[in-house]
GUSENU-626522 format. One record per residue: residue number from 1; x, y, z of N, C-alpha, C in turn. Coordinates in steps of 0.1 Angstrom, whole numbers, plus 5000, padded with zeros to 4 digits. Atoms other than C-alpha are relative to their C-alpha. Layout:
// residues N
> num|nc1|nc2|nc3|cac1|cac2|cac3|cc1|cc2|cc3
> NUM|X|Y|Z|X|Y|Z|X|Y|Z
...
***
This chain:
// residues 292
> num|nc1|nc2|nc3|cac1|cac2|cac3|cc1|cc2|cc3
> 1|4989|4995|4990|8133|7511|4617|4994|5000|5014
> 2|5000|5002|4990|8134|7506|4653|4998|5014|5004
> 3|5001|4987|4996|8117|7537|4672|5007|5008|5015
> 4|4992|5000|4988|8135|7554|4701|4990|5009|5008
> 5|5011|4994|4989|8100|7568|4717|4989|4988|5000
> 6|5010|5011|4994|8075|7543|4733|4988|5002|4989
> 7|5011|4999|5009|8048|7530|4708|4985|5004|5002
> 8|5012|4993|5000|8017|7546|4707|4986|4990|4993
> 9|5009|5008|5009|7989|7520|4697|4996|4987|4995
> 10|4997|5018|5002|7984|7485|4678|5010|5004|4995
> 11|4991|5006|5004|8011|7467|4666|4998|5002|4985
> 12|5004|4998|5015|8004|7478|4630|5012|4987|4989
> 13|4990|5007|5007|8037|7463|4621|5008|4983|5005
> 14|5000|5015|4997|8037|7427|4637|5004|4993|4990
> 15|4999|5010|5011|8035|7408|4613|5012|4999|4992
> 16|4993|4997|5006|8058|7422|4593|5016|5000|5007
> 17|4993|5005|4998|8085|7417|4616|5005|4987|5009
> 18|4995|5019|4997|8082|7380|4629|5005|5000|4985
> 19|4997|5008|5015|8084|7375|4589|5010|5002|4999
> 20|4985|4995|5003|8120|7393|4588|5005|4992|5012
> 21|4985|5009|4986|8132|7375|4624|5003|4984|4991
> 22|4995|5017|5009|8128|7337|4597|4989|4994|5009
> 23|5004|5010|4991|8099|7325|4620|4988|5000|4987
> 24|5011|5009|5009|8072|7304|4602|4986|5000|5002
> 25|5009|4995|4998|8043|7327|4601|4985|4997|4994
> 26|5014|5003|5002|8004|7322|4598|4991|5015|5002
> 27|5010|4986|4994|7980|7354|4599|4987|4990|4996
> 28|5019|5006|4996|7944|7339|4612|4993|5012|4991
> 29|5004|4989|5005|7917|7354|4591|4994|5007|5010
> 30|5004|4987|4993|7906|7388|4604|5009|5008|5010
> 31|4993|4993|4989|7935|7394|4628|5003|5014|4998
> 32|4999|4988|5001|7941|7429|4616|4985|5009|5005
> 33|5013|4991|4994|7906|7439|4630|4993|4992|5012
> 34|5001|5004|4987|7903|7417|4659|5007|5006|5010
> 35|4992|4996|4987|7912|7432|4694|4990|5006|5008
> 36|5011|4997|4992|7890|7442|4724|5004|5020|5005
> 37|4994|4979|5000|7900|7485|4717|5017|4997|4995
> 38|4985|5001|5003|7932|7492|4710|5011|5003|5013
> 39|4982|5002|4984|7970|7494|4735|4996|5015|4997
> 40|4989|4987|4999|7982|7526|4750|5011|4997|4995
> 41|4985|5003|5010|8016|7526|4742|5006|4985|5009
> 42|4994|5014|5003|8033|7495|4739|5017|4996|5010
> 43|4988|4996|4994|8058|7486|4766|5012|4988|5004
> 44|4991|5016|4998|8068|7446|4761|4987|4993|4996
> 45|5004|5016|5004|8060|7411|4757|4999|4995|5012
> 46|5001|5007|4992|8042|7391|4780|4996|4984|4995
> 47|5001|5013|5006|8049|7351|4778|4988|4991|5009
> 48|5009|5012|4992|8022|7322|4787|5002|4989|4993
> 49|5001|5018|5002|8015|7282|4785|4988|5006|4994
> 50|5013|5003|5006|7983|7276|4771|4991|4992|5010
> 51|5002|5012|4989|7979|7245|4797|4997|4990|4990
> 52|5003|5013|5008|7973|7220|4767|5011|5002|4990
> 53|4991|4999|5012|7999|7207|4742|4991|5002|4985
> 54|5007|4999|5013|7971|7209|4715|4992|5013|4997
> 55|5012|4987|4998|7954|7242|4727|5005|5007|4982
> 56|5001|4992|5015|7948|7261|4686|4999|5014|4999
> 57|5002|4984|5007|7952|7294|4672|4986|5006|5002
> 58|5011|4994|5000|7919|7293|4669|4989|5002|5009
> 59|5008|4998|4984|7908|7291|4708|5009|5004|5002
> 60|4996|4988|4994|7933|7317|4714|4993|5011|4989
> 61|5009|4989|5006|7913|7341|4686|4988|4998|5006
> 62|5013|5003|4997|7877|7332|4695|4998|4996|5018
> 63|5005|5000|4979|7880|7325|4737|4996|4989|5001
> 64|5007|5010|4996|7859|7304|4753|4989|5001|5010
> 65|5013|4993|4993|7827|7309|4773|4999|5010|5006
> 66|4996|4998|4989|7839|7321|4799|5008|5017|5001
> 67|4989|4986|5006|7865|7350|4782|4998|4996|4987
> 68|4998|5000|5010|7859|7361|4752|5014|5003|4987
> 69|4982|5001|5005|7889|7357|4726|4998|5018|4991
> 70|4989|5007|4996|7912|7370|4716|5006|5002|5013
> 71|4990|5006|4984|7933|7355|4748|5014|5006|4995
> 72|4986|4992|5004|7965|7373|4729|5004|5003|4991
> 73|4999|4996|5017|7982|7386|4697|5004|4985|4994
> 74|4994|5015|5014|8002|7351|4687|5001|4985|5008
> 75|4994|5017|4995|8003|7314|4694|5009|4997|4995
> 76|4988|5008|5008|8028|7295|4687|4997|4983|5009
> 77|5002|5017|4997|8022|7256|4681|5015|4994|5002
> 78|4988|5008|4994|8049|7229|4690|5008|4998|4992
> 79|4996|5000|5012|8059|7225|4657|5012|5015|4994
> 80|4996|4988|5007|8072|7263|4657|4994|5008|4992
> 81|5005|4995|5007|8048|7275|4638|4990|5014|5009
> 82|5008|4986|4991|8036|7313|4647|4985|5005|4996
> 83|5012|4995|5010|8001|7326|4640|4992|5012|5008
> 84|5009|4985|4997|7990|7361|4646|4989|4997|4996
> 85|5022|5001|5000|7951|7363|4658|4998|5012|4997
> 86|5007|4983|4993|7946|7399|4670|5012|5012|5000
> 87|4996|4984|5000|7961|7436|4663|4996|5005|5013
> 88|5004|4992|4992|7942|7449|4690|5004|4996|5015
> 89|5003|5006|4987|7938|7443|4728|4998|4986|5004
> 90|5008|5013|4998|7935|7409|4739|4999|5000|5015
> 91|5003|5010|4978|7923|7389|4779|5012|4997|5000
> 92|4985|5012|5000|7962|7375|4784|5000|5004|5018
> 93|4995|4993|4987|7970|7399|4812|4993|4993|5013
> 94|5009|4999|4989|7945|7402|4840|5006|5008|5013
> 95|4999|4991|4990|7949|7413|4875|5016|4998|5006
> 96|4988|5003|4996|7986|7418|4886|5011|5015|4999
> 97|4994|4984|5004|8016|7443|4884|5014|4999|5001
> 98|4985|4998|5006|8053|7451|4873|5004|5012|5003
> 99|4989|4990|4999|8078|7476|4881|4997|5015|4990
> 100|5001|4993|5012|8073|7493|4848|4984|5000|4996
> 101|5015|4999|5005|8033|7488|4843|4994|5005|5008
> 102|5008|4996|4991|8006|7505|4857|4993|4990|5004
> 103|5007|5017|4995|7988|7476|4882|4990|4998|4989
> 104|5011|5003|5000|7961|7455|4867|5000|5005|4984
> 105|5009|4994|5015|7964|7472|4829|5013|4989|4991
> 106|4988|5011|5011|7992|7443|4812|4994|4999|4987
> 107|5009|5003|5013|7964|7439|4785|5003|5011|4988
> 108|5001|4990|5006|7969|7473|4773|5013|5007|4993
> 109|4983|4992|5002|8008|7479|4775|5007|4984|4997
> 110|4990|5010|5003|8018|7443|4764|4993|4988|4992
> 111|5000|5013|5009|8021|7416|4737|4996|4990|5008
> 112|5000|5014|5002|8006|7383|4742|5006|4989|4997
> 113|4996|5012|5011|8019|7351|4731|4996|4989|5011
> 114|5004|5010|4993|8004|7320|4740|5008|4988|4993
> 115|4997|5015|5009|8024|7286|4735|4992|4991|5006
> 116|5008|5015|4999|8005|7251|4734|5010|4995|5002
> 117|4994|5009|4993|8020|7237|4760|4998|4998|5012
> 118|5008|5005|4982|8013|7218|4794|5007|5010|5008
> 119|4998|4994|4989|8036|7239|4813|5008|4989|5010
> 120|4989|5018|4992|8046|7201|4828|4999|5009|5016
> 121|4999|5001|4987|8049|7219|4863|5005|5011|5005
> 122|4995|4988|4995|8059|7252|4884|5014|4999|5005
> 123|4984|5002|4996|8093|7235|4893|5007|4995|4991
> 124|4992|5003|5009|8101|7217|4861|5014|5007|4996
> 125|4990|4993|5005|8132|7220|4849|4999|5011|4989
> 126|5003|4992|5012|8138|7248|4821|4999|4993|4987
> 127|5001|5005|5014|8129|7237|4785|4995|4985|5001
> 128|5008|5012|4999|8110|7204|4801|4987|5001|4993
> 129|5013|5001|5004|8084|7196|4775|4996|5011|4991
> 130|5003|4990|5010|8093|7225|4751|5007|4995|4989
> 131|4991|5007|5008|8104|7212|4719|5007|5012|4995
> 132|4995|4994|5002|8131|7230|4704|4992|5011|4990
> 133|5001|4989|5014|8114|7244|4671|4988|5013|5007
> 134|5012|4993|4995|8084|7259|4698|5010|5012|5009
> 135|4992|4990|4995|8111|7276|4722|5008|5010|4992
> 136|4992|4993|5009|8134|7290|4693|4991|5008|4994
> 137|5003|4986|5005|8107|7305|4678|4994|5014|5013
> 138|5003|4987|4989|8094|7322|4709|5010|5007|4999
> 139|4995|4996|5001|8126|7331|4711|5005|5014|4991
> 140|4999|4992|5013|8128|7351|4678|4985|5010|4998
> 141|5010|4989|5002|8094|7364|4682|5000|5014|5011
> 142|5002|4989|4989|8100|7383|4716|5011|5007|4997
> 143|4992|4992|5003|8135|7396|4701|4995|5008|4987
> 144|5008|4992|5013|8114|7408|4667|4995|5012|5007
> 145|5007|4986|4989|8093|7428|4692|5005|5009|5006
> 146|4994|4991|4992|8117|7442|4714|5009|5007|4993
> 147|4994|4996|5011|8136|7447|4687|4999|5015|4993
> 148|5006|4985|5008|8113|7474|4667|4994|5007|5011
> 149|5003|4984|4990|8104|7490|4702|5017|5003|5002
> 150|4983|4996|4996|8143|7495|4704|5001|4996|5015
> 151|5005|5000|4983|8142|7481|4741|5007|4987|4999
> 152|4990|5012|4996|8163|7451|4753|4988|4990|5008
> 153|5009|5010|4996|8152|7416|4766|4988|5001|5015
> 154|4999|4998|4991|8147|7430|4798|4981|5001|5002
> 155|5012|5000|5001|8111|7437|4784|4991|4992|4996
> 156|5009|5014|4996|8100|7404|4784|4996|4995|5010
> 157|4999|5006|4988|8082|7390|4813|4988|4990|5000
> 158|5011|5012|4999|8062|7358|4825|4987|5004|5002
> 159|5013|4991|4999|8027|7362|4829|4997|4991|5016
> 160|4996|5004|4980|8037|7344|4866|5011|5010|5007
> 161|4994|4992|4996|8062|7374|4871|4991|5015|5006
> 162|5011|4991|4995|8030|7395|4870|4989|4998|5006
> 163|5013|5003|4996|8002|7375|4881|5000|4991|5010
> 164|4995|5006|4991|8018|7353|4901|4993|4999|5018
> 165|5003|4993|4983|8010|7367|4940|4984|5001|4995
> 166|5018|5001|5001|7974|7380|4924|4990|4989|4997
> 167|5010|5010|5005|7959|7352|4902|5006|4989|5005
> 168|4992|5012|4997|7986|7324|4917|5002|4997|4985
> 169|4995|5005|5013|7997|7320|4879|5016|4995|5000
> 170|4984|5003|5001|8025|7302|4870|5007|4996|4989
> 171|4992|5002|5017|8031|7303|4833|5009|5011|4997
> 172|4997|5011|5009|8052|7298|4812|5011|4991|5010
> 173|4992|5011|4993|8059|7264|4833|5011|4998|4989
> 174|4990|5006|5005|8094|7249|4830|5008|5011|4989
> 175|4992|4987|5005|8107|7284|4815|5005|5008|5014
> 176|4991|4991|4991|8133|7299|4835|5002|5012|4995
> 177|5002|4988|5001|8124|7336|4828|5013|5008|4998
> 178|4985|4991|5004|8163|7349|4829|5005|4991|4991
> 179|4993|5009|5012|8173|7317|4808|4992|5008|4986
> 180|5007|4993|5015|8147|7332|4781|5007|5012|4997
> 181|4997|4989|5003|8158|7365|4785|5012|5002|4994
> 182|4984|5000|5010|8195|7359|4777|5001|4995|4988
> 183|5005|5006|5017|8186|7340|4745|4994|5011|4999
> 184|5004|4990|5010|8165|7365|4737|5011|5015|4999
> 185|4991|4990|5001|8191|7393|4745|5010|5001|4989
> 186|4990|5006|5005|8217|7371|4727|4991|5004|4984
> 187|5006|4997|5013|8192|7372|4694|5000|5017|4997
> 188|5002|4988|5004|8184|7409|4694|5014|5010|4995
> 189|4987|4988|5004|8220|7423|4695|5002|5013|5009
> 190|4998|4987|4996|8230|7455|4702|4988|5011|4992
> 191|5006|4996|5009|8205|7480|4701|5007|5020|5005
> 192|4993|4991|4996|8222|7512|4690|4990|5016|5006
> 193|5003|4985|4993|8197|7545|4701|4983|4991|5007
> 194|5008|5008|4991|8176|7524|4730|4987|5015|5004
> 195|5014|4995|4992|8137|7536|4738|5001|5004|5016
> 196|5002|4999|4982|8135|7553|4772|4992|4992|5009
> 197|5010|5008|4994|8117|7531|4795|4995|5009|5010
> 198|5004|4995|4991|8090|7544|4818|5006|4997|5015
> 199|4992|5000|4987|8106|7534|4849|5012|4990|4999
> 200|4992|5009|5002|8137|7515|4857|5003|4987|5000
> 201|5001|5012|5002|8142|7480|4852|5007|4994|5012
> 202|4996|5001|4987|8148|7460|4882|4999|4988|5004
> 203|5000|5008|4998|8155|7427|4894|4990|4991|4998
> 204|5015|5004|4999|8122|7402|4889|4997|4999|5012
> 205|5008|5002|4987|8097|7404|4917|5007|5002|5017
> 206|4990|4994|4986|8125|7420|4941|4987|5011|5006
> 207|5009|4990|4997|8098|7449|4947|4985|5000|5003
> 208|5018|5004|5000|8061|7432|4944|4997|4998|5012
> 209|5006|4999|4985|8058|7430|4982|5006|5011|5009
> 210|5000|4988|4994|8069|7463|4991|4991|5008|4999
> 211|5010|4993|4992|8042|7485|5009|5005|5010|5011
> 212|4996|4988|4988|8054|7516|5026|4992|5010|5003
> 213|5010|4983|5001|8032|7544|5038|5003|5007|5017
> 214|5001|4995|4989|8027|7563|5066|4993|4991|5015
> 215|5005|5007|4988|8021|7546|5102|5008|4988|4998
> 216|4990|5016|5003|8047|7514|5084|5010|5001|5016
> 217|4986|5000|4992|8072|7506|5109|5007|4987|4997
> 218|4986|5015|5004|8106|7478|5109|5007|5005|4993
> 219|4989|5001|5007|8134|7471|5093|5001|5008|4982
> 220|5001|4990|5013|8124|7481|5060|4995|5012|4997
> 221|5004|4986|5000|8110|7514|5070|5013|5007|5000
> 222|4988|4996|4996|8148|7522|5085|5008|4999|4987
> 223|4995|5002|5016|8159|7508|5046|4999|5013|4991
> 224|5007|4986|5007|8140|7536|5031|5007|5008|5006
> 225|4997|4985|4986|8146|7564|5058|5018|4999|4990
> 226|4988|5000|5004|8181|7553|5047|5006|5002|4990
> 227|5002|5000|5009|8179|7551|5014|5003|5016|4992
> 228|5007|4986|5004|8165|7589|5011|5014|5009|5010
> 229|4993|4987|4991|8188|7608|5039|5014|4999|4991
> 230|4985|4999|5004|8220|7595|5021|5002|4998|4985
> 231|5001|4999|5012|8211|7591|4986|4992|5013|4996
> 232|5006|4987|5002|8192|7624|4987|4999|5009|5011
> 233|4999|4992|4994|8204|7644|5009|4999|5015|5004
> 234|5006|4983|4994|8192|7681|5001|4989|5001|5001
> 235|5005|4999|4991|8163|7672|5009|4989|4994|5009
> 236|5004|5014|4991|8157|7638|5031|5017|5002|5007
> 237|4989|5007|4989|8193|7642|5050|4994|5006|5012
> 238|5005|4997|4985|8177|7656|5079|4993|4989|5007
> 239|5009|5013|4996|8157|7621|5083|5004|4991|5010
> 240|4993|5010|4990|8163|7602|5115|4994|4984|4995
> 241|5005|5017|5004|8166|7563|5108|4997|4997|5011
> 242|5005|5003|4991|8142|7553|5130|4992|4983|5001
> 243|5011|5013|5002|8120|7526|5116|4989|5004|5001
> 244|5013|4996|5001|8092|7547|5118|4993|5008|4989
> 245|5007|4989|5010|8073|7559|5088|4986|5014|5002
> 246|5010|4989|4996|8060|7593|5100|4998|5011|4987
> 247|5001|4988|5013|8058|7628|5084|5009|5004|4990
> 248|4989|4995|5006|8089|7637|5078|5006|4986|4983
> 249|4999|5010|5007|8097|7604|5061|4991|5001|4984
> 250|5009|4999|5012|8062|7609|5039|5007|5011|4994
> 251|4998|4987|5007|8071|7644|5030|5011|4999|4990
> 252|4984|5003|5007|8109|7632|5017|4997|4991|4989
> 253|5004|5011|5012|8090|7601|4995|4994|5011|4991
> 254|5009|4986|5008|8066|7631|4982|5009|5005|4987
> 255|4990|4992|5006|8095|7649|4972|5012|4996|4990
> 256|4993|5012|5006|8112|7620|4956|4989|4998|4989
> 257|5013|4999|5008|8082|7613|4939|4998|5012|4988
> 258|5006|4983|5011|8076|7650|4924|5013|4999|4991
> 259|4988|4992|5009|8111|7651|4910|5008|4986|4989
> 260|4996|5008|5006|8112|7615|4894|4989|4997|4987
> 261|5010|4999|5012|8091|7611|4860|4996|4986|4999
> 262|5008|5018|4998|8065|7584|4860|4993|4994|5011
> 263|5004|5007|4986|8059|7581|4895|4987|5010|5003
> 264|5008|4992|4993|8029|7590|4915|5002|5005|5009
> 265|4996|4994|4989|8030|7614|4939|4993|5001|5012
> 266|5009|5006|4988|8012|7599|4969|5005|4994|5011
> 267|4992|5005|4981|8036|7590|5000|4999|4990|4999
> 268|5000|5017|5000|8033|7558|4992|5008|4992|4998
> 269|4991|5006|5014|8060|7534|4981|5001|4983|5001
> 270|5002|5016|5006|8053|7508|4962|5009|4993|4992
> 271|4990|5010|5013|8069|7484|4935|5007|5011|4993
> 272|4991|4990|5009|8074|7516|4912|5008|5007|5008
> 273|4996|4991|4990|8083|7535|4939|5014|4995|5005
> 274|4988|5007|4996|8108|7516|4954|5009|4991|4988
> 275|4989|5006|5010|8122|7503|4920|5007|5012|4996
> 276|4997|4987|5004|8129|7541|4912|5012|5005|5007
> 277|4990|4996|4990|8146|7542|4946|5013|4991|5000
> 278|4991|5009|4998|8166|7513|4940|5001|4998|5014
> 279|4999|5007|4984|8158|7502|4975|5003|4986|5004
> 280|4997|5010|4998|8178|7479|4990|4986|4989|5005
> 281|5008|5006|4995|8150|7449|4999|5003|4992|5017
> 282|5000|5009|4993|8150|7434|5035|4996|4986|5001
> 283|5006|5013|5001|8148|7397|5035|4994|4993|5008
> 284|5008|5009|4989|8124|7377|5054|5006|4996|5010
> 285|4991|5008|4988|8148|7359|5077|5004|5014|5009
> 286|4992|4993|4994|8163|7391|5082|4985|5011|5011
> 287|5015|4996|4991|8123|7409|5093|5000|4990|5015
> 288|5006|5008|4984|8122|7377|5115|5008|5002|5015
> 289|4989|4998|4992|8156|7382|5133|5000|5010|5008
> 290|4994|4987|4997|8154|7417|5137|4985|5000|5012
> 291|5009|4995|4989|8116|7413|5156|5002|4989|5014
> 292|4997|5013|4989|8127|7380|5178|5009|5002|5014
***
């Protein structure tokens, strides 16, 4: 049964439900005691290419000089065919950050899955170079997952949605990341007593270049300011929209901060921060217009 509090640990029960989603399962030997430590709690599925149509199960268990494996919990070959490596921790992640993750720890709070595939290109069209029986089962494996965290597709994301800006990553080429999502939404169903998520879910990569602190000024300082005096008014309406991130401003994020669960409380606002706030984003064009 699907849990309605955030998982605590490995994936004990992997296996056991790709095998109920109908996908065409392989357990590598030792995967039940492979992993580099174990996950905190468990908060999604992150997808990748491989960068080779031939790349094996068994150079995502075992690594390669360079990184030692496992590179993720599951491959999946072209063919469709799935094969859990590793229970534990694997390298997939690396340095980057999400709305919902703490920066830099994706390794810890998220599924792997590597498919053997080129990736063909960062502009390709979607499903260029994915054969059907390789995308359908992705498909079915990232709704299995989200599935038994009780959590909607919402909790799938690229491993170019997170690493993107840091590592310049841009897998899973020729996946259009909302096209996957809605297939996988469309698979999982309705789920009826949904997992609380640590923070709220929020447009992709609307928030990964917000940076607000103290001494900020522009357009998007006056966003915020704005944000806070009229969406929280007892006690940020006293805030003049100025554009200038001073004290008063800090003290009102503070206070925002203290009274939202999950967030840090440091005057700062960042991606969580500002996904919490549902802050409108200023658009480039509009930064340029407004200093010209």
């Amino acid at each position: 049964m699907p849990q309605t509090r955030p998982w605590i640990g490995d994936p004990i029960w992997l296996a056991d439900v790709l095998r109920a989603e109908g996908v065409d399962l392989v357990e590598y030997p030792g995967w039940r005691n492979r992993g580099h430590g174990d996950f905190k709690d468990i908060r999604g599925v992150m997808v990748h290419h491989t960068g080779s149509d031939h790349a094996s199960a068994a150079s995502i268990a075992n690594g390669r000089p360079d990184l030692a494996g496992p590179l993720s919990q599951l491959h999946i070959a072209r063919d469709g065919t799935v094969t859990v490596v590793a229970l534990g921790v694997a390298w997939h992640a690396g340095v980057g950050m999400y709305p919902w993750l703490p920066a830099n720890m994706g390794n810890w709070h998220l599924i792997g899955i590597e498919c053997a595939n080129s990736g063909t290109s960062p502009t390709a069209p979607h499903r260029t170079n994915w054969p059907d029986a390789q995308y359908f089962a992705l498909v079915r494996c990232c709704a299995a997952i989200n599935r038994r965290l009780a959590q909607n597709s919402s909790r799938t994301i690229g491993h170019k949605e997170y690493a993107g800006r840091a590592q310049g990553k841009w897998d899973p080429g020729a996946i259009d990341m909302d096209i996957l999502r809605a297939d996988i939404q469309a698979r999982i169903g309705i789920i009826p007593h949904p997992a609380p998520t640590p923070r709220p879910p929020v447009p992709v990569g609307q928030y990964a270049d917000i940076l607000l602190f103290r001494g900020s000024e522009g357009p998007q300082v006056a966003e915020l300011q704005r944000r806070l005096k009229y969406g929280y008014a007892a006690y940020a309406g006293h805030l003049v929209v100025d554009g200038i991130f001073g004290p008063q401003t800090e003290a009102a994020v503070r206070e925002f901060q203290r009274r939202t669960r999950g967030l840090k409380v440091d005057g700062i606002v960042g991606p969580a921060t500002a996904a919490a706030l549902r802050l409108n984003v200023v658009q480039p064009q509009l930064l340029v217009a407004a200093e010209s």
